[in-house]
MDAnalysis code that builds the backbone (N, CA, C; Angstrom):
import MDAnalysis as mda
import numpy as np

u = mda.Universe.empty(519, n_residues=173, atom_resindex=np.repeat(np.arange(173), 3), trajectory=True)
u.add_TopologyAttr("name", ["N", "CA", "C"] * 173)
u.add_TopologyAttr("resid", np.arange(1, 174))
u.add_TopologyAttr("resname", ["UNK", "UNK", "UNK", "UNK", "UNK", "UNK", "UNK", "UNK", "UNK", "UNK", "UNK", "UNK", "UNK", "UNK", "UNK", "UNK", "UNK", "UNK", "UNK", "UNK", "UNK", "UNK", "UNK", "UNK", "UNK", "UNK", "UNK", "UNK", "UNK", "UNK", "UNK", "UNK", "UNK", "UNK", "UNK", "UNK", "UNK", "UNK", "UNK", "UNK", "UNK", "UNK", "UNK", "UNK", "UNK", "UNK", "UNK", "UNK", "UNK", "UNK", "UNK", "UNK", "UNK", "UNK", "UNK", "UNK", "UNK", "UNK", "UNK", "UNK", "UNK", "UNK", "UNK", "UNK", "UNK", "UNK", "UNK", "UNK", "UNK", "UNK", "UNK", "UNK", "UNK", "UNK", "UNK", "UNK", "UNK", "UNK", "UNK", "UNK", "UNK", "UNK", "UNK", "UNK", "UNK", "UNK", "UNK", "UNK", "UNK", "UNK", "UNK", "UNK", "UNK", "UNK", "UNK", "UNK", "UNK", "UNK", "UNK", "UNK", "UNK", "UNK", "UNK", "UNK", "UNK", "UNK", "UNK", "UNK", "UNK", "UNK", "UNK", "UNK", "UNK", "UNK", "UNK", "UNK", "UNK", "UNK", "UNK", "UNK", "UNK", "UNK", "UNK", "UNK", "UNK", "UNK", "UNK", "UNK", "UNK", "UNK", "UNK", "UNK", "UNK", "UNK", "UNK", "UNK", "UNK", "UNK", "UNK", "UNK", "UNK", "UNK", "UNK", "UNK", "UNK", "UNK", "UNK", "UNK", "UNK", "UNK", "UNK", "UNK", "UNK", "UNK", "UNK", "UNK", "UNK", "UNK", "UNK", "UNK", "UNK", "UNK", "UNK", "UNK", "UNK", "UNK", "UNK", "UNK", "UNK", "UNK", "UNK", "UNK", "UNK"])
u.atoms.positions = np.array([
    [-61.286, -8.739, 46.301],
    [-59.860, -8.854, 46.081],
    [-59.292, -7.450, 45.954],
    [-58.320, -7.639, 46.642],
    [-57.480, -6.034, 46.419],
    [-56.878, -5.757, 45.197],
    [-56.860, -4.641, 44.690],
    [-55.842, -4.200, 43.553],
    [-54.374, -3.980, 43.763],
    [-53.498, -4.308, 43.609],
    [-52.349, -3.878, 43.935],
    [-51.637, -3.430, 42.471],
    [-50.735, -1.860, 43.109],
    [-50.165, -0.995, 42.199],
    [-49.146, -1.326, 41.549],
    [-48.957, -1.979, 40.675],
    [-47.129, -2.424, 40.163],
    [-46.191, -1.402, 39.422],
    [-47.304, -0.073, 39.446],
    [-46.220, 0.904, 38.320],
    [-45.027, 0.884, 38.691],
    [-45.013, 1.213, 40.305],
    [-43.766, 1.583, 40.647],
    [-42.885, 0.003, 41.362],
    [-42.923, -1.056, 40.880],
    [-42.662, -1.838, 41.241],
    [-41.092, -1.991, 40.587],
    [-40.613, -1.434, 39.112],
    [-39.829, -1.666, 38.590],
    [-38.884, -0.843, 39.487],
    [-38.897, 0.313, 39.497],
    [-38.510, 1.317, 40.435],
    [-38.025, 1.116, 41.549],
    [-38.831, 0.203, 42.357],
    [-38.385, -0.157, 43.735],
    [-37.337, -0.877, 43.746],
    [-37.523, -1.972, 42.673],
    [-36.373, -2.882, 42.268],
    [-35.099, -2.554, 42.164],
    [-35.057, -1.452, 41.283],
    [-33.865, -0.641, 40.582],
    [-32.832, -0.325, 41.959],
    [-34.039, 1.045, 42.789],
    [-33.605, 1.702, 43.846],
    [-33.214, 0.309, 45.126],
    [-33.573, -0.798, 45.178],
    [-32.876, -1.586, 46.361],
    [-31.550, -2.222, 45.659],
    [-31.551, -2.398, 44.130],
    [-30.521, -2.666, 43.441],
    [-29.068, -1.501, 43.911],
    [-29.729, -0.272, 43.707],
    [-28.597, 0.822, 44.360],
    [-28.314, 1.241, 42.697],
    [-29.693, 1.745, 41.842],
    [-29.210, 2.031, 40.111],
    [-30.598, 2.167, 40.120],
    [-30.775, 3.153, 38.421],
    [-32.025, 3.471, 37.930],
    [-31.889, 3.211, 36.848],
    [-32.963, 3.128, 35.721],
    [-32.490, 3.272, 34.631],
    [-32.098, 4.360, 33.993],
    [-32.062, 5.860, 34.679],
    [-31.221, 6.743, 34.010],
    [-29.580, 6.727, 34.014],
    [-29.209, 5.483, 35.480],
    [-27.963, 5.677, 35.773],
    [-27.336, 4.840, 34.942],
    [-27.989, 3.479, 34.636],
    [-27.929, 2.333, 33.909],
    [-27.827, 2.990, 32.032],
    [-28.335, 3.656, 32.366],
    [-28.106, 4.392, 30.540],
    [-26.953, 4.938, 30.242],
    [-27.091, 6.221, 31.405],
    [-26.061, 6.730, 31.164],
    [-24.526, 6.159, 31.635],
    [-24.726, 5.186, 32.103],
    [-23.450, 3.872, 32.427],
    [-23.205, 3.496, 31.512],
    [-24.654, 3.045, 30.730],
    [-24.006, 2.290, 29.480],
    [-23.281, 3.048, 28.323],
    [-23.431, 4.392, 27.825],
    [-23.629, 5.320, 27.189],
    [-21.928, 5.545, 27.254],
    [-21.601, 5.682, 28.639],
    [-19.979, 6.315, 28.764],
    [-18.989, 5.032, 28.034],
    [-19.558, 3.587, 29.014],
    [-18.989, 2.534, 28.167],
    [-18.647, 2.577, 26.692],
    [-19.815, 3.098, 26.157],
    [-19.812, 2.896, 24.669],
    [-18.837, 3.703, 23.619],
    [-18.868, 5.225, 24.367],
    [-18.160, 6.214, 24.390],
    [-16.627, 5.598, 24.139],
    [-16.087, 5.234, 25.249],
    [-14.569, 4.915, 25.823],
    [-14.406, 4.220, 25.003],
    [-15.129, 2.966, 24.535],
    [-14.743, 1.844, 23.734],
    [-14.272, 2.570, 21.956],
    [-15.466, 3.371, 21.643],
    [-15.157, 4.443, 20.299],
    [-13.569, 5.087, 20.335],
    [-13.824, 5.808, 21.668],
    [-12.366, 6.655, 21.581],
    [-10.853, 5.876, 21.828],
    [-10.846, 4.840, 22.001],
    [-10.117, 3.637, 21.727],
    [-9.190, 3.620, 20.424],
    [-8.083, 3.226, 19.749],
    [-7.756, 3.218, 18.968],
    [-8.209, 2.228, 18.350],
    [-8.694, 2.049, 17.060],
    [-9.235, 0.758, 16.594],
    [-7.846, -0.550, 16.150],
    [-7.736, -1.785, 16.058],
    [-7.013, -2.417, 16.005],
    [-6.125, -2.500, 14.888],
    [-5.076, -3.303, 14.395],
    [-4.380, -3.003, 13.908],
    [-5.119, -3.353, 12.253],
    [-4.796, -3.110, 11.128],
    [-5.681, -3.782, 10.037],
    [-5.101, -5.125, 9.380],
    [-6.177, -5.852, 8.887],
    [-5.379, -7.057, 8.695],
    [-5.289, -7.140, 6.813],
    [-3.518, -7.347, 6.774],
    [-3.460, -7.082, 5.532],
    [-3.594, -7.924, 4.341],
    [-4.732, -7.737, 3.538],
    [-4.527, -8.840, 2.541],
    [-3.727, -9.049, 1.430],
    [-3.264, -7.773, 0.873],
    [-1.843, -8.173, -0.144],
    [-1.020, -6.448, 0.510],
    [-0.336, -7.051, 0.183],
    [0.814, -5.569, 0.502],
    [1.191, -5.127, -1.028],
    [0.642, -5.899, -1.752],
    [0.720, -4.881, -3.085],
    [-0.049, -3.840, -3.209],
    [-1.124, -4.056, -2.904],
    [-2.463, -2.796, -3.067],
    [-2.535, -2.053, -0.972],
    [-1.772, -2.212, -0.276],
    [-1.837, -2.279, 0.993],
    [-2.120, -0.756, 1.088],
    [-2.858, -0.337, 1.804],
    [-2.979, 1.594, 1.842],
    [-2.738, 1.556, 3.882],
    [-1.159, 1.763, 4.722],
    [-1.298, 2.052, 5.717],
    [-2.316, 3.367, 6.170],
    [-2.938, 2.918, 7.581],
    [-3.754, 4.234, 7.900],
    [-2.686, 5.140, 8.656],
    [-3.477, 6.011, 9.004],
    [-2.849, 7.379, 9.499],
    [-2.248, 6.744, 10.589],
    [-2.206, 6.198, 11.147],
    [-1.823, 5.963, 12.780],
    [-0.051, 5.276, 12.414],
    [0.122, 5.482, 14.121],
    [1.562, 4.965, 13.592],
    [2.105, 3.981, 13.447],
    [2.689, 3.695, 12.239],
    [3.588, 2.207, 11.751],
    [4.500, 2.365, 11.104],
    [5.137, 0.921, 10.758],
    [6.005, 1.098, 9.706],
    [6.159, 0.180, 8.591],
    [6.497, 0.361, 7.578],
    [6.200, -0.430, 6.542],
    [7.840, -0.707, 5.905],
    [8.114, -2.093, 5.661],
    [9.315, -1.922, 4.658],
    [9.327, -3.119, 3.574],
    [9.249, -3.003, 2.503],
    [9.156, -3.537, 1.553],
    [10.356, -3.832, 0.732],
    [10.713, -5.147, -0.119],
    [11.647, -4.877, -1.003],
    [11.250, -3.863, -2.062],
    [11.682, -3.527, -3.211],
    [11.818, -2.628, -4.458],
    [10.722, -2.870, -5.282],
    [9.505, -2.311, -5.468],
    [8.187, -2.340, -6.411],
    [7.646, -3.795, -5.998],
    [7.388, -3.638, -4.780],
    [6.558, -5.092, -4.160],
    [5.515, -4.407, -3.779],
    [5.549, -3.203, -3.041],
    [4.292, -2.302, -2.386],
    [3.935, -1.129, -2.854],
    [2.931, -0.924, -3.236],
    [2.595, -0.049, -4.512],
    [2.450, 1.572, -3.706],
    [2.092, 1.477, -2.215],
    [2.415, 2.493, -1.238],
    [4.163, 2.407, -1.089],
    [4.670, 3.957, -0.875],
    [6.136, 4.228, -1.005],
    [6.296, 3.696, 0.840],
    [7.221, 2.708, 0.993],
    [7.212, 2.005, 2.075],
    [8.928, 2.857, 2.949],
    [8.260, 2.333, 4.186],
    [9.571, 3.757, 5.303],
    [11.010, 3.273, 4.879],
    [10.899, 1.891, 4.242],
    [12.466, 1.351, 4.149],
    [12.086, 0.488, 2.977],
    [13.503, -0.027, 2.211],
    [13.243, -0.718, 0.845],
    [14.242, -1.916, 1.806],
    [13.229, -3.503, 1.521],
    [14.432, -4.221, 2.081],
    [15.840, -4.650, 0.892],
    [16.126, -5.646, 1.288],
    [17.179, -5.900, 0.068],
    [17.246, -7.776, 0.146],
    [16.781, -8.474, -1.309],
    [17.157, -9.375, -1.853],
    [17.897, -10.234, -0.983],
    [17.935, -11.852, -0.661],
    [18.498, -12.160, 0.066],
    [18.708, -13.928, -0.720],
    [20.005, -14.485, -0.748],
    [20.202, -15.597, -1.549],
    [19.779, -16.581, -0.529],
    [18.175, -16.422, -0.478],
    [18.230, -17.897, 0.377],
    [16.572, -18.829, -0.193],
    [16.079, -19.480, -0.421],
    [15.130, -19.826, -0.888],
    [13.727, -19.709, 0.063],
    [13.206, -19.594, -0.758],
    [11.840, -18.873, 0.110],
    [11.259, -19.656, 1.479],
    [11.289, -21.352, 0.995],
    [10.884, -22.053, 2.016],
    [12.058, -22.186, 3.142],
    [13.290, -22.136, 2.672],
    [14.412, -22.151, 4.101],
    [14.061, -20.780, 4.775],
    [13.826, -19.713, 3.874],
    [13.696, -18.571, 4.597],
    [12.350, -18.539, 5.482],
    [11.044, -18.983, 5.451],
    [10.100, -19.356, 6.543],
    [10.457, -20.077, 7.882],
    [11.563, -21.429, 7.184],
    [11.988, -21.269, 8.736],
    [12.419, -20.469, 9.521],
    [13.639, -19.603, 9.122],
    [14.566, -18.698, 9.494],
    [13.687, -18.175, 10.005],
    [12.633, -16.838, 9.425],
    [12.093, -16.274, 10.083],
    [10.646, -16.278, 11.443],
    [10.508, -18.062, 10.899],
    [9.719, -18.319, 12.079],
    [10.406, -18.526, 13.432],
    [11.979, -19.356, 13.009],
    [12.539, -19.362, 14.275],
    [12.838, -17.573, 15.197],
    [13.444, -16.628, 14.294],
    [13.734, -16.164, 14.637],
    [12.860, -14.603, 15.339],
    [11.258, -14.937, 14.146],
    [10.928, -14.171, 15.143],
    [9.612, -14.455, 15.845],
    [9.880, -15.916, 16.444],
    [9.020, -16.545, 17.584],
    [10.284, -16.448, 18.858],
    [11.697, -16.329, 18.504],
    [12.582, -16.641, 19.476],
    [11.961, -14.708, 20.162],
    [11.489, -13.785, 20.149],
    [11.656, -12.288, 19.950],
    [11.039, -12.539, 21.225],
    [11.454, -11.293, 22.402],
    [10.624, -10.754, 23.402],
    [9.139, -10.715, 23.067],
    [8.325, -11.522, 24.087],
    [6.836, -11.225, 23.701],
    [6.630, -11.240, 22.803],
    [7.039, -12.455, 22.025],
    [6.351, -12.878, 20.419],
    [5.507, -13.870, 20.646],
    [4.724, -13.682, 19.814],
    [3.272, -14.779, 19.945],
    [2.609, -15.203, 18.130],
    [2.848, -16.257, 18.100],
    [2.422, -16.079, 16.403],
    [1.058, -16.279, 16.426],
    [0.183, -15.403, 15.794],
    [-1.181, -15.635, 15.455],
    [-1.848, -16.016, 14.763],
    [-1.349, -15.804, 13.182],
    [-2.046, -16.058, 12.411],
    [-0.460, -16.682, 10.917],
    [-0.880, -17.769, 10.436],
    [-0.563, -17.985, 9.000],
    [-0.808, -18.305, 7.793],
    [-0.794, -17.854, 6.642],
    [-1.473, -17.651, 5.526],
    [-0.370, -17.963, 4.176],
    [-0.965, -18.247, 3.264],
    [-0.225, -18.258, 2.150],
    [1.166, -19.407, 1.847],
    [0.739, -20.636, 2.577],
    [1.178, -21.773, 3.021],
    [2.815, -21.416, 4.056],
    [2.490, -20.794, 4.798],
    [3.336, -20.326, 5.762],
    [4.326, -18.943, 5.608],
    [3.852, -18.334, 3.980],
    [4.918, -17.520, 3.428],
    [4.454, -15.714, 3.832],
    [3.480, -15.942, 4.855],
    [3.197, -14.876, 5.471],
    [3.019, -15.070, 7.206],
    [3.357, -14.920, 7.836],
    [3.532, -15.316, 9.198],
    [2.706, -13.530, 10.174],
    [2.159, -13.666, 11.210],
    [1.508, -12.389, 11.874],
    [1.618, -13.223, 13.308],
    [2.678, -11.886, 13.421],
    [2.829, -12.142, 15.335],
    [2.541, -10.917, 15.859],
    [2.205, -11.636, 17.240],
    [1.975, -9.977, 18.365],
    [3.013, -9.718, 19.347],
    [3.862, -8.599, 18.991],
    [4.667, -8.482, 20.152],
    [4.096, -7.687, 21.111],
    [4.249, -8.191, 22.626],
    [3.881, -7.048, 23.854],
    [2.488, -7.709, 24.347],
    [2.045, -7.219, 25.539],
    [0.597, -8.077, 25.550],
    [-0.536, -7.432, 24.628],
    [-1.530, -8.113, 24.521],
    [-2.541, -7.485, 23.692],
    [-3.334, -6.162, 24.689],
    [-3.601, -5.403, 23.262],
    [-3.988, -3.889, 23.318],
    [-2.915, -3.361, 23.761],
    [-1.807, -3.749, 23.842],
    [-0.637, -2.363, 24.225],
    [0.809, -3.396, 23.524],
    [0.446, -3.861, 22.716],
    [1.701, -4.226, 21.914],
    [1.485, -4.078, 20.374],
    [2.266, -4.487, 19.495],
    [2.376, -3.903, 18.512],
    [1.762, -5.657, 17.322],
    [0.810, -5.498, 16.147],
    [0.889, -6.383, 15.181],
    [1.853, -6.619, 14.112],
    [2.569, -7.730, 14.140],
    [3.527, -7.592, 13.108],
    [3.333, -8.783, 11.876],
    [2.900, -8.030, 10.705],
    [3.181, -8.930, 9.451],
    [4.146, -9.149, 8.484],
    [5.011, -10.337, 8.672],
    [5.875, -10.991, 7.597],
    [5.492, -11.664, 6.431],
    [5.645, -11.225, 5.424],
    [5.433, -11.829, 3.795],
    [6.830, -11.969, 3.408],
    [7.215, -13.594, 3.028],
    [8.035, -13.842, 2.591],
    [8.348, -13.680, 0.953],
    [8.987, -12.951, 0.456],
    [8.663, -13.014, -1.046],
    [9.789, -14.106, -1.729],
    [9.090, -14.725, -2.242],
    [9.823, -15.720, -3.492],
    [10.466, -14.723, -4.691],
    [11.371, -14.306, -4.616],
    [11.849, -13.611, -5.494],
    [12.456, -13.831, -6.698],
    [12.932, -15.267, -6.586],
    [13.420, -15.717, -8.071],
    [13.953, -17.152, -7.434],
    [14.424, -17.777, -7.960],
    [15.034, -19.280, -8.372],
    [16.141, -18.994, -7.143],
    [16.050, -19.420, -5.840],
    [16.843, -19.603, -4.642],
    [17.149, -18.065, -4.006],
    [16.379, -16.966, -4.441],
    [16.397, -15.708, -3.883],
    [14.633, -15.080, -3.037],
    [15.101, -14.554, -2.257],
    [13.495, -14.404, -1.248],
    [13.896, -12.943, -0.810],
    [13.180, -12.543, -0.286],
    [12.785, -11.089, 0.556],
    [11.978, -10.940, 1.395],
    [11.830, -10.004, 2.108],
    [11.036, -9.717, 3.426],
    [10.273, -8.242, 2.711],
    [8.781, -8.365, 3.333],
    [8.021, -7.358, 3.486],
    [7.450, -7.217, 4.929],
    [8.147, -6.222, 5.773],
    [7.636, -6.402, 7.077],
    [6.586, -4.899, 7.685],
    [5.096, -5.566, 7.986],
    [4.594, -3.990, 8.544],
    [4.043, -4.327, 9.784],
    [4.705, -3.415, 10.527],
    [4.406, -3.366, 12.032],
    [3.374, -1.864, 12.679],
    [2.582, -2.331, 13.408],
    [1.342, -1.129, 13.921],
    [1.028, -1.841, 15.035],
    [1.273, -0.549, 16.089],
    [1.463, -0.474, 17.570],
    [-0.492, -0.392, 18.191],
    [-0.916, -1.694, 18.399],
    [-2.288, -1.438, 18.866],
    [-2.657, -0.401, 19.971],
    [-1.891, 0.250, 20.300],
    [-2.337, 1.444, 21.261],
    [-2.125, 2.674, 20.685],
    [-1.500, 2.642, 19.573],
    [-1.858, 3.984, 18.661],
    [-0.433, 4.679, 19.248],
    [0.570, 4.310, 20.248],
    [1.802, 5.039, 19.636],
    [2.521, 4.685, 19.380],
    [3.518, 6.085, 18.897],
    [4.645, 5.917, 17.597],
    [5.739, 5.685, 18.011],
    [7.099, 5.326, 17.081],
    [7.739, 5.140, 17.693],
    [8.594, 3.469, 17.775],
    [8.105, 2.899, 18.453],
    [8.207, 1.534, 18.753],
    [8.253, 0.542, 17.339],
    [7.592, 0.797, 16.735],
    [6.704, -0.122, 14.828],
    [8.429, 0.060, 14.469],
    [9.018, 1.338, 14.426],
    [10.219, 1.047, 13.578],
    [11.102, 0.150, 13.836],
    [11.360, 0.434, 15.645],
    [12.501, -0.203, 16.155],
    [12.368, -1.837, 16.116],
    [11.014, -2.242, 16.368],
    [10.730, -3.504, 15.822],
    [11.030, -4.161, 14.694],
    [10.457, -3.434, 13.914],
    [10.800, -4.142, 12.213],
    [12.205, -3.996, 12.364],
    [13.016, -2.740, 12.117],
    [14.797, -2.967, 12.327],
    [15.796, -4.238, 12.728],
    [15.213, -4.412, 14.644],
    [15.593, -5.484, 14.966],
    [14.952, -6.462, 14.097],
    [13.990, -6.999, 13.869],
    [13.730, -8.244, 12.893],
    [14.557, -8.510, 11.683],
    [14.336, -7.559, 10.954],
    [15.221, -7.335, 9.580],
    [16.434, -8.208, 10.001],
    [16.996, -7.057, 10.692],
    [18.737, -7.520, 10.874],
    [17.920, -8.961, 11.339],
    [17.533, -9.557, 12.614],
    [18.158, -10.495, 12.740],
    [17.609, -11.987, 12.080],
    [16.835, -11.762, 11.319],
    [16.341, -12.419, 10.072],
    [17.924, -12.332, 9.141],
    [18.449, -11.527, 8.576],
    [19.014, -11.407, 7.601],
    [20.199, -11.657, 8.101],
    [20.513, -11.599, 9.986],
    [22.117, -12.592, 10.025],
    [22.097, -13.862, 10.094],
    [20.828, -13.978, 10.602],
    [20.523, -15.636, 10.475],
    [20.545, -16.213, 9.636],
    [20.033, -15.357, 8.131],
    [19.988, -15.676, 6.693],
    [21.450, -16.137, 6.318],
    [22.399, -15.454, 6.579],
    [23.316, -15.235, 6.253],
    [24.710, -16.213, 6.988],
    [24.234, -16.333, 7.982],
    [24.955, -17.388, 8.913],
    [24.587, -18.896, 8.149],
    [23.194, -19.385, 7.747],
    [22.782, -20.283, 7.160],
    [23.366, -20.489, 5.911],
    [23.732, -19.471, 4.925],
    [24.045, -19.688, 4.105],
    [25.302, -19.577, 3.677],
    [25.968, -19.738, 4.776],
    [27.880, -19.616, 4.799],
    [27.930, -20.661, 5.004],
    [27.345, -21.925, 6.102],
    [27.543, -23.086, 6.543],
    [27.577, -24.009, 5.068],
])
């Protein structure tokens, strides 16, 4: 019976494949690379009382000693009750360009939508605050999953306002 050589059998394989395993490494290697130098995603917040934004760019706006980080804007008090105000702000900001709601928590009194498509749009979290006996507030923080700036403010702004004419239209009727 003949012996036949298989060392180089893997080899042959590789080379009719049109790849080696040095190319295959170092293929994989750059992959791994690109994926690191990536901006990592947006963070997901569990109380905005203790909330620490990272370096990257966002924006944060809080009512008055709700967020223990000094937030880019203070919102302001709003006479409407916490659960009318979940609607309001679900209608109004699912009605938003490229809104997508993702996630809800805290029996609806925190709402997380994505505006823009994913990896190049921005995460946005709404916490409705129960503020007293038929009074509520907004804590809104927005972070742009592609890491630029810019955009997080103009977002939250438009929301604010149009949360708070809607608020306000509702509560004239």
């Amino acid at each position: 019976m003949e012996s036949v050589d298989t060392s180089d059998l893997k080899s042959e394989a590789f080379a009719r494949a049109g790849s080696s395993p040095a190319v295959l490494t170092m293929l994989m290697a750059g992959l791994l690379l690109a994926a690191c130098s990536s901006p990592p995603p947006p963070p997901i917040i569990g109380s905005f009382g203790d909330f620490q934004p990272p370096a990257q760019p966002h924006y944060l706006a809080c009512p008055q000693n709700y967020c223990l980080t000094l937030p880019d804007e203070v919102t302001q008090l709003l006479r409407v009750p916490a659960d009318r105000m979940r609607d309001i702000v679900r209608r109004v900001a699912g009605g938003q360009p490229q809104a997508e709601l993702v996630g809800t928590d805290n029996e609806g009194l925190r709402l997380v939508y994505r505006r823009g498509p994913q990896g190049d749009g921005s995460i946005v979290t709404i916490d409705i605050v129960d503020a007293d006996e038929g009074v509520s507030a907004l804590a809104v923080y927005s972070q742009s999953e592609s890491g630029e700036s810019g955009a997080d403010r103009l977002i939250v702004r438009r929301l604010i306002e149009a949360i708070t004419a809607a608020a306000s239209a509702r509560a004239a009727r």
